[in-house]
Gaussian input, Z-matrix of N, CA and C with variables (Angstrom, degrees):
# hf/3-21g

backbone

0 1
 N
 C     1     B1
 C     2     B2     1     A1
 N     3     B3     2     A2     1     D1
 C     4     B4     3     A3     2     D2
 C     5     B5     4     A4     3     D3
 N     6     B6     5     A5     4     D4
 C     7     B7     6     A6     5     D5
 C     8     B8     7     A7     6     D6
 N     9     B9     8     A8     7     D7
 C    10    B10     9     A9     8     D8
 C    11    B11    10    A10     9     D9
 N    12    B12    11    A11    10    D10
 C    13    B13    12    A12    11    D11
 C    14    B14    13    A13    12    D12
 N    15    B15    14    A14    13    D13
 C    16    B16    15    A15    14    D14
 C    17    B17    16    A16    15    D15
 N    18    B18    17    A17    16    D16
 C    19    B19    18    A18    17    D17
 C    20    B20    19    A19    18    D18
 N    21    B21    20    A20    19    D19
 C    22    B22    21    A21    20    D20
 C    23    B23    22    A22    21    D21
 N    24    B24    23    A23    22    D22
 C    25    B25    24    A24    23    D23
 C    26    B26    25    A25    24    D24
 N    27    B27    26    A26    25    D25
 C    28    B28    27    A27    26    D26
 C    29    B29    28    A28    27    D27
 N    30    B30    29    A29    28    D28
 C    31    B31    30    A30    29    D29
 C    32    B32    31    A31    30    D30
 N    33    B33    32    A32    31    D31
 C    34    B34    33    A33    32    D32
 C    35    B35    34    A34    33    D33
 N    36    B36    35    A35    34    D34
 C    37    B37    36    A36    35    D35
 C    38    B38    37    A37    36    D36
 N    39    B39    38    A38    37    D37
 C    40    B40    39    A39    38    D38
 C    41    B41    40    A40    39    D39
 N    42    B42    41    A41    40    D40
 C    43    B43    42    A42    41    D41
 C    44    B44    43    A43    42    D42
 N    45    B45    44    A44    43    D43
 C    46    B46    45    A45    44    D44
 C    47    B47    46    A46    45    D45
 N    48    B48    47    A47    46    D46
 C    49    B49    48    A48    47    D47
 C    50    B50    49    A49    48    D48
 N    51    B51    50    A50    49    D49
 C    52    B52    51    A51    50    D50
 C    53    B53    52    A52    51    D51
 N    54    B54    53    A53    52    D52
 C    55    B55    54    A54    53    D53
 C    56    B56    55    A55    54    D54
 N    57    B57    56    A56    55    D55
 C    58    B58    57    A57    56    D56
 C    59    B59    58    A58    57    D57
 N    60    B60    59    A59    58    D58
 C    61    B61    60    A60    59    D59
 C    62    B62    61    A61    60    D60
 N    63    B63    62    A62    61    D61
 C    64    B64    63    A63    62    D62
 C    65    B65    64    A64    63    D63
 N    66    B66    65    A65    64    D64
 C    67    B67    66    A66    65    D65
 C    68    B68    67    A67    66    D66
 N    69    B69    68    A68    67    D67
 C    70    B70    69    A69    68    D68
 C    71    B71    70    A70    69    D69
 N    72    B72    71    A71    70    D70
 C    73    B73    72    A72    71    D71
 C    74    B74    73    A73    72    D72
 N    75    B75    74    A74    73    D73
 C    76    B76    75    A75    74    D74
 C    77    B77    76    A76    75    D75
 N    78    B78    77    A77    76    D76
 C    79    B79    78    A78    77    D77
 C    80    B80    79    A79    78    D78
 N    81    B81    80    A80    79    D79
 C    82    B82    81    A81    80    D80
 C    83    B83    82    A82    81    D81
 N    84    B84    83    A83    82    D82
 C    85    B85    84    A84    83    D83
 C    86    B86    85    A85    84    D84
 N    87    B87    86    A86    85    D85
 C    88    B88    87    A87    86    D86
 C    89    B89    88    A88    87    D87
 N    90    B90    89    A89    88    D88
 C    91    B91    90    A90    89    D89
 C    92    B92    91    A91    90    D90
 N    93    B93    92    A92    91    D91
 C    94    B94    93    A93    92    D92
 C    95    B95    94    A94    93    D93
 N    96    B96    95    A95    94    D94
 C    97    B97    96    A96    95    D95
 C    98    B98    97    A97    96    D96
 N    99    B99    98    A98    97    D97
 C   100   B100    99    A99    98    D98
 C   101   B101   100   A100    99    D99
 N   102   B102   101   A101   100   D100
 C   103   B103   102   A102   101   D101
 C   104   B104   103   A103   102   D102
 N   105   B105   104   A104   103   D103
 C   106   B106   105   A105   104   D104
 C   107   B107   106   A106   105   D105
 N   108   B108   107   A107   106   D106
 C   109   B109   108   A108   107   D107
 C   110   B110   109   A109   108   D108
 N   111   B111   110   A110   109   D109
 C   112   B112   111   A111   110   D110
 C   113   B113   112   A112   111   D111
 N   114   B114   113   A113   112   D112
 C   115   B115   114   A114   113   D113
 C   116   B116   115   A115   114   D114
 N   117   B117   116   A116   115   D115
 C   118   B118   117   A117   116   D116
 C   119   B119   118   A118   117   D117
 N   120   B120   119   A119   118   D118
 C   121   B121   120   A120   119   D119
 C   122   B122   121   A121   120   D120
 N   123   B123   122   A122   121   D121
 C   124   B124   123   A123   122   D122
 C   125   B125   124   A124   123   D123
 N   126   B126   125   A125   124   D124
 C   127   B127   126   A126   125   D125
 C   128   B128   127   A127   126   D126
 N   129   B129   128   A128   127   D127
 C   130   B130   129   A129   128   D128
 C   131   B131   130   A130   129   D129
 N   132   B132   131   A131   130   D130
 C   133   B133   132   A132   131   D131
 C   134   B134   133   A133   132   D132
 N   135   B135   134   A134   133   D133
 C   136   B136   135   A135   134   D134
 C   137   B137   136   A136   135   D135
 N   138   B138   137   A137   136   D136
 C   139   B139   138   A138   137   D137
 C   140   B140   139   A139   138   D138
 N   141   B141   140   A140   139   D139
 C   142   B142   141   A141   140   D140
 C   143   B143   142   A142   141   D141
 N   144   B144   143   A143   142   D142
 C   145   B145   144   A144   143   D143
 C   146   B146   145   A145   144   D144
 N   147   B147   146   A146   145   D145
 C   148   B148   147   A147   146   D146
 C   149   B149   148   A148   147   D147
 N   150   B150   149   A149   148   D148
 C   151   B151   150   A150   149   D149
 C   152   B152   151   A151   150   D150
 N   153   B153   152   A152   151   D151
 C   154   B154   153   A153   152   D152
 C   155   B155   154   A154   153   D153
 N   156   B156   155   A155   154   D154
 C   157   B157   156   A156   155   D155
 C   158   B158   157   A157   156   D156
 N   159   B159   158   A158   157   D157
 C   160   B160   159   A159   158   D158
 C   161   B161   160   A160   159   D159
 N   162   B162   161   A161   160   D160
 C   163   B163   162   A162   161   D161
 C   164   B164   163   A163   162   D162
 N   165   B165   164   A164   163   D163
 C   166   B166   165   A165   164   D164
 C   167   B167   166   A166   165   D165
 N   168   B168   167   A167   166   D166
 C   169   B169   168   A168   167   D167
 C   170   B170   169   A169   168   D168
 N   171   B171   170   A170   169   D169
 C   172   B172   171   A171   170   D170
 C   173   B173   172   A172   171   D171
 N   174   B174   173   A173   172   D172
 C   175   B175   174   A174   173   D173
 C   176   B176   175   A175   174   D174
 N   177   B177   176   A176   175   D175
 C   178   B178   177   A177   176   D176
 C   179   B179   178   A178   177   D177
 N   180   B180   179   A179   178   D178
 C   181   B181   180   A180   179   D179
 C   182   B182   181   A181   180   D180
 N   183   B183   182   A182   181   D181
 C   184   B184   183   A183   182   D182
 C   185   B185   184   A184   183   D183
 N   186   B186   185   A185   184   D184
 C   187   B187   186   A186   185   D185
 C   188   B188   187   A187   186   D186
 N   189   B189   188   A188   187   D187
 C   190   B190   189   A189   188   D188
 C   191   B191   190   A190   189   D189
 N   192   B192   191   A191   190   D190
 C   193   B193   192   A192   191   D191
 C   194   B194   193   A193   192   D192
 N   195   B195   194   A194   193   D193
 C   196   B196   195   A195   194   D194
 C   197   B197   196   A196   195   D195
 N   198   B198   197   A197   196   D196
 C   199   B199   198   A198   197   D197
 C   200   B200   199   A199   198   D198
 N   201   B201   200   A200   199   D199
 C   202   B202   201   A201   200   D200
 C   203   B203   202   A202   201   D201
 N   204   B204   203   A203   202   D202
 C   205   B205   204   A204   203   D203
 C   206   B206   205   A205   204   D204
 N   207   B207   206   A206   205   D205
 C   208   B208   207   A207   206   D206
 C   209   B209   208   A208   207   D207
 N   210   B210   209   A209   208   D208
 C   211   B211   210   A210   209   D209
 C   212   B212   211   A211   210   D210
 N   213   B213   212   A212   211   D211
 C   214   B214   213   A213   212   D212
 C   215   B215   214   A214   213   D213
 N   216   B216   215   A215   214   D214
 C   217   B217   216   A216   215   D215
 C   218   B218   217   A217   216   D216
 N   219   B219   218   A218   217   D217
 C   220   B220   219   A219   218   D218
 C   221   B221   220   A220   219   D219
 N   222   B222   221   A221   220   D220
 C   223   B223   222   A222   221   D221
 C   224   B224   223   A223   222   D222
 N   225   B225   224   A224   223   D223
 C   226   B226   225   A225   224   D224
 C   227   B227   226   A226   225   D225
 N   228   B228   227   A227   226   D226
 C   229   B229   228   A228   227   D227
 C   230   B230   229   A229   228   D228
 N   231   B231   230   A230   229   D229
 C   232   B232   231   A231   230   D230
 C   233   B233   232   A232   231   D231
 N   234   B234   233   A233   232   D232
 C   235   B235   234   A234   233   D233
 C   236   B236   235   A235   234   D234
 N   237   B237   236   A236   235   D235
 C   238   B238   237   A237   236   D236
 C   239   B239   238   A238   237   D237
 N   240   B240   239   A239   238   D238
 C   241   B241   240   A240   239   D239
 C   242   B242   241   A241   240   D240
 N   243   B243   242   A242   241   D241
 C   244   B244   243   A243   242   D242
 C   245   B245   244   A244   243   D243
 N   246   B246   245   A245   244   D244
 C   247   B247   246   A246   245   D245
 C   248   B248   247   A247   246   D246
 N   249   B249   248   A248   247   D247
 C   250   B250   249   A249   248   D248
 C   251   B251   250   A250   249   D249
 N   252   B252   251   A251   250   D250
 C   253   B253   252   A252   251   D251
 C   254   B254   253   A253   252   D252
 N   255   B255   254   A254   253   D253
 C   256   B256   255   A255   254   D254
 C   257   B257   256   A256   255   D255
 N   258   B258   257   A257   256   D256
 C   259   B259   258   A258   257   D257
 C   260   B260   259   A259   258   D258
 N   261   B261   260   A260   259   D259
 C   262   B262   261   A261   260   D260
 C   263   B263   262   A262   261   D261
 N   264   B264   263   A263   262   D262
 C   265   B265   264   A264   263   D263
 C   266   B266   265   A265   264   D264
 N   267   B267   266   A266   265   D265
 C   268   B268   267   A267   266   D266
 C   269   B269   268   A268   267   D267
 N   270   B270   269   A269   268   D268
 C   271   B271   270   A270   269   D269
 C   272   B272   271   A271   270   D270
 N   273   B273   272   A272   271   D271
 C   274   B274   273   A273   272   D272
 C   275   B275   274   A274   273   D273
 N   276   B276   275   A275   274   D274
 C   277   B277   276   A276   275   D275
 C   278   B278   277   A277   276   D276
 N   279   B279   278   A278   277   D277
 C   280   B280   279   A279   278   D278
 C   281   B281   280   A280   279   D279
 N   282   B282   281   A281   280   D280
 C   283   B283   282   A282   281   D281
 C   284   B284   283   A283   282   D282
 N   285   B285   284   A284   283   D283
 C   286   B286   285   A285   284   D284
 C   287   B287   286   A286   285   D285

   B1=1.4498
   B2=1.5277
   B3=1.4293
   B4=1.6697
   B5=1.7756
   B6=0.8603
   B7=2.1592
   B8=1.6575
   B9=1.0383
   B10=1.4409
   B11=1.6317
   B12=1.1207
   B13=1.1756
   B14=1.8588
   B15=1.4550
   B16=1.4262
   B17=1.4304
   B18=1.0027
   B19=1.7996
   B20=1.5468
   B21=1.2988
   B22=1.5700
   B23=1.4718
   B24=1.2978
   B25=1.2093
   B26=1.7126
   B27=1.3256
   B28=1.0251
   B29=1.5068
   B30=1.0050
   B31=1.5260
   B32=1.6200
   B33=0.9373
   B34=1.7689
   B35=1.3438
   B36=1.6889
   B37=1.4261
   B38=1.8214
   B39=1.5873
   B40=1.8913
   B41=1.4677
   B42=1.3263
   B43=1.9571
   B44=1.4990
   B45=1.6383
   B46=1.4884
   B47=1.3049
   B48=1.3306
   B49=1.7095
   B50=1.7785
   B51=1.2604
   B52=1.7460
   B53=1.8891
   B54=1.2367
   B55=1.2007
   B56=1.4675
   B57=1.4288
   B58=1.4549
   B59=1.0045
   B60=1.3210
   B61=1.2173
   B62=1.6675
   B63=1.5435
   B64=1.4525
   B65=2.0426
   B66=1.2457
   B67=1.4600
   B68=1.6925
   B69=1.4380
   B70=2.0738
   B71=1.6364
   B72=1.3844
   B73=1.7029
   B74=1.6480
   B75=1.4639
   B76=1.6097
   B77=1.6902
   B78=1.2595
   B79=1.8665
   B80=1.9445
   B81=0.9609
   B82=1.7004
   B83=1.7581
   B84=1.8726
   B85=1.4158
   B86=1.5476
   B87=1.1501
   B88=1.3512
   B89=1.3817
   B90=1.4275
   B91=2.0563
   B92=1.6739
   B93=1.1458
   B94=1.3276
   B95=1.2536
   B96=1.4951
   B97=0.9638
   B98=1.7441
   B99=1.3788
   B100=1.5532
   B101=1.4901
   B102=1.5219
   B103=2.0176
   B104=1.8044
   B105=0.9659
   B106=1.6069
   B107=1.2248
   B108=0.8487
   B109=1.9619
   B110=1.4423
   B111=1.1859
   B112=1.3270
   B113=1.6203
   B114=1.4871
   B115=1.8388
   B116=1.3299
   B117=1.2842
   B118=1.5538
   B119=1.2102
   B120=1.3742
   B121=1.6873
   B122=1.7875
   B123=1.6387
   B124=1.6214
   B125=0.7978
   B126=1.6616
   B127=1.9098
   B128=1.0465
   B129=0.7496
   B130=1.8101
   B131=1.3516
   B132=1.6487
   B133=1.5822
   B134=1.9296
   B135=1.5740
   B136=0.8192
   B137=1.6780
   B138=1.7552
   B139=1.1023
   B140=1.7394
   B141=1.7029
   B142=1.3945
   B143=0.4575
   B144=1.2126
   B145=1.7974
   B146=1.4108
   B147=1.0715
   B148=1.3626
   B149=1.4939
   B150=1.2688
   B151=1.6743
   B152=1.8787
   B153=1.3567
   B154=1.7433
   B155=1.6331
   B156=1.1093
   B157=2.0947
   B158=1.5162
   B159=0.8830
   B160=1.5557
   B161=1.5760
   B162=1.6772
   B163=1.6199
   B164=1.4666
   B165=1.3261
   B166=1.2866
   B167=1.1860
   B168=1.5953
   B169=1.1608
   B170=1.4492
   B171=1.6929
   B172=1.7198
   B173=1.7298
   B174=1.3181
   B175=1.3721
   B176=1.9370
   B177=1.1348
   B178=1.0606
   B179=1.2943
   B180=1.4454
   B181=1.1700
   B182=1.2283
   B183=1.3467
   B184=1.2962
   B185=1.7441
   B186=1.4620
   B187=1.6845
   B188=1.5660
   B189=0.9903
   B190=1.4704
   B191=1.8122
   B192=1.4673
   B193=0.8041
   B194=1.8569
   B195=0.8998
   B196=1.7148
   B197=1.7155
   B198=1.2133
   B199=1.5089
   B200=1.9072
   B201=1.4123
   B202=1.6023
   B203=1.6823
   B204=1.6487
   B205=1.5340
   B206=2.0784
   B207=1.5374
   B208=1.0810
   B209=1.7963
   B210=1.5696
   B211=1.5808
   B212=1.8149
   B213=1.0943
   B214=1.2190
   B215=1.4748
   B216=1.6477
   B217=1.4674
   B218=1.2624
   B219=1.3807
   B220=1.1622
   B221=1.7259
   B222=1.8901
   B223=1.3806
   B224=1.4436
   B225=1.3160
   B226=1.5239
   B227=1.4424
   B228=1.3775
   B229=2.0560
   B230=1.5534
   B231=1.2942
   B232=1.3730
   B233=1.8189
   B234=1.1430
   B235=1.4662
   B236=1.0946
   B237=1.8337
   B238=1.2278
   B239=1.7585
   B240=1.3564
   B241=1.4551
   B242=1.0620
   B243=1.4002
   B244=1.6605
   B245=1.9758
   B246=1.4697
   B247=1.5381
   B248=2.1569
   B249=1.7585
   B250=1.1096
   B251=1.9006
   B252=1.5199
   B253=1.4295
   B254=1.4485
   B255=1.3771
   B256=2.1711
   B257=1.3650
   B258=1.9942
   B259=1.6253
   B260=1.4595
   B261=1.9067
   B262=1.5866
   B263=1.3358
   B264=1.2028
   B265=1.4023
   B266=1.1830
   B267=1.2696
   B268=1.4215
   B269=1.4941
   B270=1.0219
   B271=1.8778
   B272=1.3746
   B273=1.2428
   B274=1.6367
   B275=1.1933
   B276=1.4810
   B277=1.3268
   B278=1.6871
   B279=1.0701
   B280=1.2833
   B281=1.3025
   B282=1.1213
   B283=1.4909
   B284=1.8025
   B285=1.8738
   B286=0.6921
   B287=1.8194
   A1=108.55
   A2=110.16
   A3=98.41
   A4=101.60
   A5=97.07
   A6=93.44
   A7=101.73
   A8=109.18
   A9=121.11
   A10=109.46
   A11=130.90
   A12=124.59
   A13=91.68
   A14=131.69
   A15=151.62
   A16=128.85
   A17=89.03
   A18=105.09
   A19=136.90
   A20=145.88
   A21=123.06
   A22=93.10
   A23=103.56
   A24=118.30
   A25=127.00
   A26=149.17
   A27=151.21
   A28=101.74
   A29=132.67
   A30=141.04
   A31=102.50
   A32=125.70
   A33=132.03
   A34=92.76
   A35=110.26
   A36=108.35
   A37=89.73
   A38=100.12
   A39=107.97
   A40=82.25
   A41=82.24
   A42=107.33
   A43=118.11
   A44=100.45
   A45=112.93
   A46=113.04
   A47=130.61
   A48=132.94
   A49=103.13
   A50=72.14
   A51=83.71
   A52=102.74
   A53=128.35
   A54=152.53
   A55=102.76
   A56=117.57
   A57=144.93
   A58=135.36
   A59=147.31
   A60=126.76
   A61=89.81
   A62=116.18
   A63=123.82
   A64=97.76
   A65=91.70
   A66=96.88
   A67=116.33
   A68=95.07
   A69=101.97
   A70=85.45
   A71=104.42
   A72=113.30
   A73=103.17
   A74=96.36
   A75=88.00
   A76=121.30
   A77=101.38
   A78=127.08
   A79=87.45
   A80=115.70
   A81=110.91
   A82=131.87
   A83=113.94
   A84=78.92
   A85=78.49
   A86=113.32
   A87=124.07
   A88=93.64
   A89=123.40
   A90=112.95
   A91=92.27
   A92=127.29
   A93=152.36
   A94=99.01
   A95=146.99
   A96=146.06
   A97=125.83
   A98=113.90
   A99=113.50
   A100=106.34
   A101=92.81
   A102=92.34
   A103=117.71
   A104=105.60
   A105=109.07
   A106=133.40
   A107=102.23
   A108=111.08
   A109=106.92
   A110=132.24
   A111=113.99
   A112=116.66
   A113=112.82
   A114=128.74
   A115=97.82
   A116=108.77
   A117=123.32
   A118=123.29
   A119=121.75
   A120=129.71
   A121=111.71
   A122=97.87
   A123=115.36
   A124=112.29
   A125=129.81
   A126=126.90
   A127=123.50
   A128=130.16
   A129=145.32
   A130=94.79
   A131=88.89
   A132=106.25
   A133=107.19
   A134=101.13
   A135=104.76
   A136=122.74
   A137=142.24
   A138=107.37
   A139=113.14
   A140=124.61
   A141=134.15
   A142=122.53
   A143=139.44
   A144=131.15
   A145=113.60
   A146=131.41
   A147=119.52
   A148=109.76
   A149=154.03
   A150=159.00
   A151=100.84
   A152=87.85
   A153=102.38
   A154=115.37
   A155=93.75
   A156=86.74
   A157=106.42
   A158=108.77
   A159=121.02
   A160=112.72
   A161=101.97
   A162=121.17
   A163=112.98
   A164=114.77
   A165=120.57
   A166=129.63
   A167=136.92
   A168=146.93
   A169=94.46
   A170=105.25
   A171=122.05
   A172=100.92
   A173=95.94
   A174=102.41
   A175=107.65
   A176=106.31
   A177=146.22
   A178=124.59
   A179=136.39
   A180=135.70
   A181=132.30
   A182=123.26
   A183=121.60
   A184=122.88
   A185=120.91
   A186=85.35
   A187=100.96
   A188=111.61
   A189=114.66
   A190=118.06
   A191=115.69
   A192=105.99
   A193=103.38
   A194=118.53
   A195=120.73
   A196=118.79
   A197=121.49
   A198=117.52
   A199=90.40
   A200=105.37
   A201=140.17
   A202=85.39
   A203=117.09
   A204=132.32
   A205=99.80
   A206=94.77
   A207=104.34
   A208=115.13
   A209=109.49
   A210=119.54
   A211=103.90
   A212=152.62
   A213=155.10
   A214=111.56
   A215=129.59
   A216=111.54
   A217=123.67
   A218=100.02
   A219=105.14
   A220=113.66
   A221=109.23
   A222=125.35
   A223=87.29
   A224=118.06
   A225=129.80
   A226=126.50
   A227=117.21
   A228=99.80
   A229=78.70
   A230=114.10
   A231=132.34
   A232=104.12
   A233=109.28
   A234=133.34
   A235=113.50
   A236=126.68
   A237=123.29
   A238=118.76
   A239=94.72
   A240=95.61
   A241=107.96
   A242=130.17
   A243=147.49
   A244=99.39
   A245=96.67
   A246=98.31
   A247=95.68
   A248=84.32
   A249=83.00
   A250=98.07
   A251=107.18
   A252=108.21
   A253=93.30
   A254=78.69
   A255=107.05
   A256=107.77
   A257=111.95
   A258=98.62
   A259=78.92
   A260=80.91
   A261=103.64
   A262=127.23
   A263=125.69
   A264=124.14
   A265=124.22
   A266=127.32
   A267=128.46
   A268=104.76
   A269=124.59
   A270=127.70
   A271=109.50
   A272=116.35
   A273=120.57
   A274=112.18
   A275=130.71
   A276=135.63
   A277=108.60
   A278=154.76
   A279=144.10
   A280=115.30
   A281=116.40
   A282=129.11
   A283=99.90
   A284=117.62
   A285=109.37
   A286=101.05
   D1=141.23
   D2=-168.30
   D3=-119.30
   D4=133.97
   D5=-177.19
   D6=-124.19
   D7=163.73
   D8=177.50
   D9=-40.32
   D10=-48.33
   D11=-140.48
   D12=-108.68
   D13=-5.49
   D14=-169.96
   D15=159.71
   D16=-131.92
   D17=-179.41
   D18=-150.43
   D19=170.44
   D20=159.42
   D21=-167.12
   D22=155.45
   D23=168.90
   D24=-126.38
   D25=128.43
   D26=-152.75
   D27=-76.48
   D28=129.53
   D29=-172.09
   D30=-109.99
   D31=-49.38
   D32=-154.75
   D33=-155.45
   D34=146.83
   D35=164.46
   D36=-158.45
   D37=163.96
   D38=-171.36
   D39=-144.06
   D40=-165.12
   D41=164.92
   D42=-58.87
   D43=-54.67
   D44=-170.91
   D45=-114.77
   D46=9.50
   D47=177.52
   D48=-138.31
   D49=161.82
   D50=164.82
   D51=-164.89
   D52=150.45
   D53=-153.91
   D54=-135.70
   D55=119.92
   D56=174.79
   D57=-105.94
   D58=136.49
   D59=179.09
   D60=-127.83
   D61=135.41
   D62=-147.89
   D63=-131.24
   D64=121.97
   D65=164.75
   D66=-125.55
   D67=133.03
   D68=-169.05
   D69=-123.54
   D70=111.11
   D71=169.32
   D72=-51.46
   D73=159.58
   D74=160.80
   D75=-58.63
   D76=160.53
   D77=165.62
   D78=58.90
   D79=0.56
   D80=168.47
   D81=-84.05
   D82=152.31
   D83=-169.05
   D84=-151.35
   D85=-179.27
   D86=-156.04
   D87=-109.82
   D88=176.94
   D89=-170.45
   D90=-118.66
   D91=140.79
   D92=141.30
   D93=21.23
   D94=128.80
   D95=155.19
   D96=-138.94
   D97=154.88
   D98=160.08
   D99=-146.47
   D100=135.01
   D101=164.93
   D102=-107.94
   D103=128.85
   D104=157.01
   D105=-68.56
   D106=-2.71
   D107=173.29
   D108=-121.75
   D109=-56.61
   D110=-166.74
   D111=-136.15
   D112=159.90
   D113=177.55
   D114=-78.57
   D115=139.73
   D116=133.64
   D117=-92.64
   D118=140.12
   D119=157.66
   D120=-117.42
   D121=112.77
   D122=165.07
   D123=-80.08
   D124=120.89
   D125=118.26
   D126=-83.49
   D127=141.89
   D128=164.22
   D129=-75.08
   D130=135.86
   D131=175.16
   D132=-103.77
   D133=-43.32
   D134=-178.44
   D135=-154.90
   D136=121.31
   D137=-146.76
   D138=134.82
   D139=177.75
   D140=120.46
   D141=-83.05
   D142=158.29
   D143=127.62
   D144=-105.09
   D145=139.92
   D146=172.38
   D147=-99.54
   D148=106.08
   D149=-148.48
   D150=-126.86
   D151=115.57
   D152=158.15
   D153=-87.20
   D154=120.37
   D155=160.69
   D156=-133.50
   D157=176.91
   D158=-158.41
   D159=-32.40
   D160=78.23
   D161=-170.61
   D162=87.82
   D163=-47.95
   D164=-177.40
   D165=-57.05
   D166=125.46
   D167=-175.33
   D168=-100.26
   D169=156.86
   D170=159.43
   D171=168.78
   D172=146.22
   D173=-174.61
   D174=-118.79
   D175=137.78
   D176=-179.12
   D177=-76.54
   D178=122.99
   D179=157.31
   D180=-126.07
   D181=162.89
   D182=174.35
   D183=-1.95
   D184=125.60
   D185=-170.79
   D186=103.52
   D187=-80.46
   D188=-151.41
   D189=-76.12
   D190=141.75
   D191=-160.16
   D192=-128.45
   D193=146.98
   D194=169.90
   D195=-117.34
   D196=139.89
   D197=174.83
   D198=-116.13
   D199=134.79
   D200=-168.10
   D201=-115.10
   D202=95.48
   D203=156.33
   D204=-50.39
   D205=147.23
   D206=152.71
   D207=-42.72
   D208=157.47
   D209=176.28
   D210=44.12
   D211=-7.64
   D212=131.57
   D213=-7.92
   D214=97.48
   D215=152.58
   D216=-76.44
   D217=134.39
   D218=169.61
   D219=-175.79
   D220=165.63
   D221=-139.14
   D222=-127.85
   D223=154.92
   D224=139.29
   D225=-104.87
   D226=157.16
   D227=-177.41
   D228=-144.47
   D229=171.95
   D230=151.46
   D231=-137.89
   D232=112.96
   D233=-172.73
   D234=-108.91
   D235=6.12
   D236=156.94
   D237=-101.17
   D238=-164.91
   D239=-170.20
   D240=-119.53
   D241=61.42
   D242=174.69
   D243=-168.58
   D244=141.95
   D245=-174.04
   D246=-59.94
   D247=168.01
   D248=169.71
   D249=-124.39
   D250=151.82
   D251=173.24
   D252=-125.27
   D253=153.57
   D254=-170.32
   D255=-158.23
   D256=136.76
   D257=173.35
   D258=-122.03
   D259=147.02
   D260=163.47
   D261=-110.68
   D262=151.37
   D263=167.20
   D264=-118.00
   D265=133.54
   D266=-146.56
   D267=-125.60
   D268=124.54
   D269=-161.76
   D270=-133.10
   D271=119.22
   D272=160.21
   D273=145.97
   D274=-176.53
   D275=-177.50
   D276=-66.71
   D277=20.16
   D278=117.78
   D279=-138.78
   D280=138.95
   D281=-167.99
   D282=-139.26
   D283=154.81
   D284=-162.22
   D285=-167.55

């Protein structure tokens, strides 16, 4: 699926997960979000990411991975100038 800001494609999906494989062009960023049903967990495959969660900034590299709690706001950006790739995993009673 391709959106303004990249792309992703669905890798794995169950009842209660689903598996992503996530592309954020450069200087692009994803918009503000929270879910009520379910966590994400990021690794970087390849890349930054720069990730907000509830206020909190920190950037990410290659390697590095973040878990996004249920009701958690939070953003992704890529603020460099090479795409960034990241898989997510998405956990809970609705996933999508």
């Amino acid at each position: 699926m391709y959106r303004p800001w990249g792309s992703y494609d669905s890798v794995d999906a169950g009842a209660n997960y689903q598996v992503k494989r996530i592309t954020v062009n450069p200087r692009a960023r994803l918009s503000l979000q929270r879910h009520k049903n379910r966590a994400e967990h990021w690794v970087v495959v390849e890349g930054t990411a720069k990730v907000h969660v509830n206020g909190v900034d920190q950037l990410l590299n290659t390697n590095d991975s973040i878990y996004i709690p249920v009701g958690a706001v939070h953003c992704l950006a890529n603020e460099t100038d090479a795409p960034l790739h990241l898989v997510e995993v998405q956990s809970g009673s609705y996933v999508r």
